[in-house]
N, C-alpha and C positions, 0 to 999 in steps of 0.2 A: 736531328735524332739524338735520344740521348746514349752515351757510349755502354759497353758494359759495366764499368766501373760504377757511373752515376745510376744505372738499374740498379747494383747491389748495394749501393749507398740508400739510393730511395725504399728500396724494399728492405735494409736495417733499420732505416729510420722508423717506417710504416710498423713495425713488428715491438718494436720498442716501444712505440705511443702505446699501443696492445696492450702489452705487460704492462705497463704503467696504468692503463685504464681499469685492468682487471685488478692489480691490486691491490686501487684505489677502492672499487667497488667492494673487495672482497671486505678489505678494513672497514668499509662504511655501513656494510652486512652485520659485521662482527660487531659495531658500536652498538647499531640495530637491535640484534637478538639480546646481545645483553642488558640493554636498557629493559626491555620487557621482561626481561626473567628477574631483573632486580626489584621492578615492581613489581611482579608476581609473588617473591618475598616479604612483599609488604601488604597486597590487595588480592594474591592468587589464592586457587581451593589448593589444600593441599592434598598431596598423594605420596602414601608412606610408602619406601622398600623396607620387610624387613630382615634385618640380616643376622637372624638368631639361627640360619641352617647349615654353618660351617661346620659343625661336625657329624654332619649326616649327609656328606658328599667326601668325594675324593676332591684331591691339588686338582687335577686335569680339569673336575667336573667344577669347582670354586671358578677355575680360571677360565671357564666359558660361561660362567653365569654371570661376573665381574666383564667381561665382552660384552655378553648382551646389556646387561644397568650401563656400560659407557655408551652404547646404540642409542639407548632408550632416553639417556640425557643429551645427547647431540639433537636428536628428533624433536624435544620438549623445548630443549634453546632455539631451533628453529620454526618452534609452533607459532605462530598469531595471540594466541590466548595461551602462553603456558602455567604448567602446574607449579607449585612450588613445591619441590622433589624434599622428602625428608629421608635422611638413611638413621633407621631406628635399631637400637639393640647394639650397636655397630660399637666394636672394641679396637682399641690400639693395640699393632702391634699383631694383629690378627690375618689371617691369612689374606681376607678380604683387603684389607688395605694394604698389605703387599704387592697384592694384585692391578689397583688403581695406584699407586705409585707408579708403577711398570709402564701403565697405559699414558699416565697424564703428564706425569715426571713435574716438572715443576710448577706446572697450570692443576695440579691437586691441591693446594693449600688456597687457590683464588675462588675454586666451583661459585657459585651461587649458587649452594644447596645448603639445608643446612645437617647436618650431623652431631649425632647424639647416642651415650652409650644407654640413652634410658629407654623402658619399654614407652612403644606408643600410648598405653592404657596412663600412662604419667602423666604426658603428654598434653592428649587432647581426652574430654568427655567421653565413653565408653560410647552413649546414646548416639555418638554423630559418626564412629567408625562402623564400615562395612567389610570383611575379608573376603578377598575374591579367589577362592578355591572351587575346581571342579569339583569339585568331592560336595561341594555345596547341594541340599535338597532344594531347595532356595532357586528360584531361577531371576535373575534382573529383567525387571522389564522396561524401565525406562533409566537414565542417565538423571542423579540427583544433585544437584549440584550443590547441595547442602551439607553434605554428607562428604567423609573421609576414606578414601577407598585406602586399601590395605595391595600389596602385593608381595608374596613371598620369594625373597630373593634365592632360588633356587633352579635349580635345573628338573625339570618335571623327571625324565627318565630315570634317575637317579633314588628318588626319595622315594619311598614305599606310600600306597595310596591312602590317601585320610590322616596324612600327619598335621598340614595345615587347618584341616579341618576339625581334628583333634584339639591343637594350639588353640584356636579362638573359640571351641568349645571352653576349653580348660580358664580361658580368660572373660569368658560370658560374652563374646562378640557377634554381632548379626551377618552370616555369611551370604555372598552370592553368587551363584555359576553363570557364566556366558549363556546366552539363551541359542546356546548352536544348533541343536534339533530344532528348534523354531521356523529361522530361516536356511539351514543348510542341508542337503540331501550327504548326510556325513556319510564316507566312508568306513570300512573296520581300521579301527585302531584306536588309541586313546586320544582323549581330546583335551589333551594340553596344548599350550602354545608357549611361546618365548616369549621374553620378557619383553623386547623390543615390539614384536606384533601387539603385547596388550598393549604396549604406552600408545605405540599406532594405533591402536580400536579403540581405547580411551581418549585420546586426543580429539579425535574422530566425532564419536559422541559426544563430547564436551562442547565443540561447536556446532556441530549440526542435530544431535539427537534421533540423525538417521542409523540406523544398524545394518541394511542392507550397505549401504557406504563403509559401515565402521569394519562389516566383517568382510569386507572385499583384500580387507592384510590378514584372514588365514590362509594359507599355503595353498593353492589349489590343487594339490595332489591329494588332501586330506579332505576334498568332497566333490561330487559332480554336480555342483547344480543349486541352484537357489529355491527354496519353497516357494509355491504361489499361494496367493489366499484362497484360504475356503472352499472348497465348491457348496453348492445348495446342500448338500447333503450329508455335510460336517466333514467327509474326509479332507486332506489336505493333499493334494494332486503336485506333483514336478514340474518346474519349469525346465521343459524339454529343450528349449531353445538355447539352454547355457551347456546340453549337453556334447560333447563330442559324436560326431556322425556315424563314424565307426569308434568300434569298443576294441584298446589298447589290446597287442597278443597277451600282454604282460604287463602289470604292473605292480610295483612295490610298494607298500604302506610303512610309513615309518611315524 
């Protein structure tokens, strides 16, 4: 039998191979995602943040938008097919990148993104960019992969409604809004999301072109229930089976 000593030695050893193994793995991960995000720089569609809304937020409200774009760039590094992320509008020196300093500290000057202080409209052809604002009359109905989605680097609660929508007016851009009435039995409240749930629901769409998938990353407190199709008779009926059995004493919409 073996003593206690040789127990504690065997189960050090066994623990250590562990952390060595996982590591190893993680580094192997890490070579992984970024091999494909650096071809994605070269062969990806791209998808623009823009970052022309820092003086129409507060520090607090910058610095939970700058959380969500680092979210939303972790999730596209670890995509299968990622996007090739542009930060457009984007000034030095500017709060916004005070903010990704903070977050990335010295892996900020390596991203595989690329950043530029010029407008998107410099950029790339007017004809291939799309803005993706609620405030859109426009509804998406399929995922193009032709085309340049736009997303404004902002915090929705924050910004007064139709400023984005304005912007790509002002710039002659083709706007379009999430098709959420379509498939979700939305609750009351506004139908923004974070920036992170779009890159999720664009991601989504990008490889599979399902919506019912894509819009499975909005919040489920912000709807009960998926649309079913059609009935015979044009109306569009509830999928009761996503609903809750009993209805909450209370609950809060945000």
């Amino acid at each position: 039998m073996k003593s206690g000593l040789q127990q504690e030695q065997a189960s050090g050893t066994a623990e250590t191979k562990r952390n060595s193994f996982m590591c190893f793995w993680a580094s192997s991960m890490d070579r992984i995602y970024n091999w494909r995000v650096a071809q994605s720089m070269i062969f990806g569609q791209p998808l623009i943040f823009d970052m022309s809304y820092e003086k129409d937020m507060s520090v607090r409200e910058v610095t939970n938008a700058v959380r969500q774009i680092v979210l939303s760039e972790s999730c596209n590094r670890r995509s299968v097919d990622p996007f090739h992320i542009h930060f457009c509008n984007f000034k030095d020196n500017s709060l916004y990148q005070k903010e990704f300093v903070k977050h990335y500290r010295e892996a900020w000057g390596k991203l595989l993104i690329t950043v530029t202080d010029q407008c998107y409209t410099e950029v790339f052809p007017k004809d291939k960019l799309i803005y993706l604002t609620a405030d859109s009359p426009k509804v998406m109905k399929t995922f193009d992969h032709d085309k340049i989605y736009i997303v404004g680097s902002m915090v929705d609660k924050s910004i007064k409604p139709g400023l984005s929508l304005a912007r790509a007016k002002r710039l002659g851009l083709e706007t379009a809004a999430l098709p959420l009435d379509k498939y979700l039995l939305w609750n009351t409240g506004a139908k923004n999301l974070t920036l992170d749930q779009m890159m999720h629901i664009l991601l989504t769409l990008k490889d599979t072109g399902d919506w019912k998938k894509a819009l499975e990353f909005v919040p489920k407190r912000k709807y009960c229930g998926f649309v079913s199709k059609p009935s015979l008779f044009g109306r569009t009926k509830p999928n009761f089976s996503t609903l809750p059995k009993e209805p909450p004493a209370l609950r809060t919409f945000v």
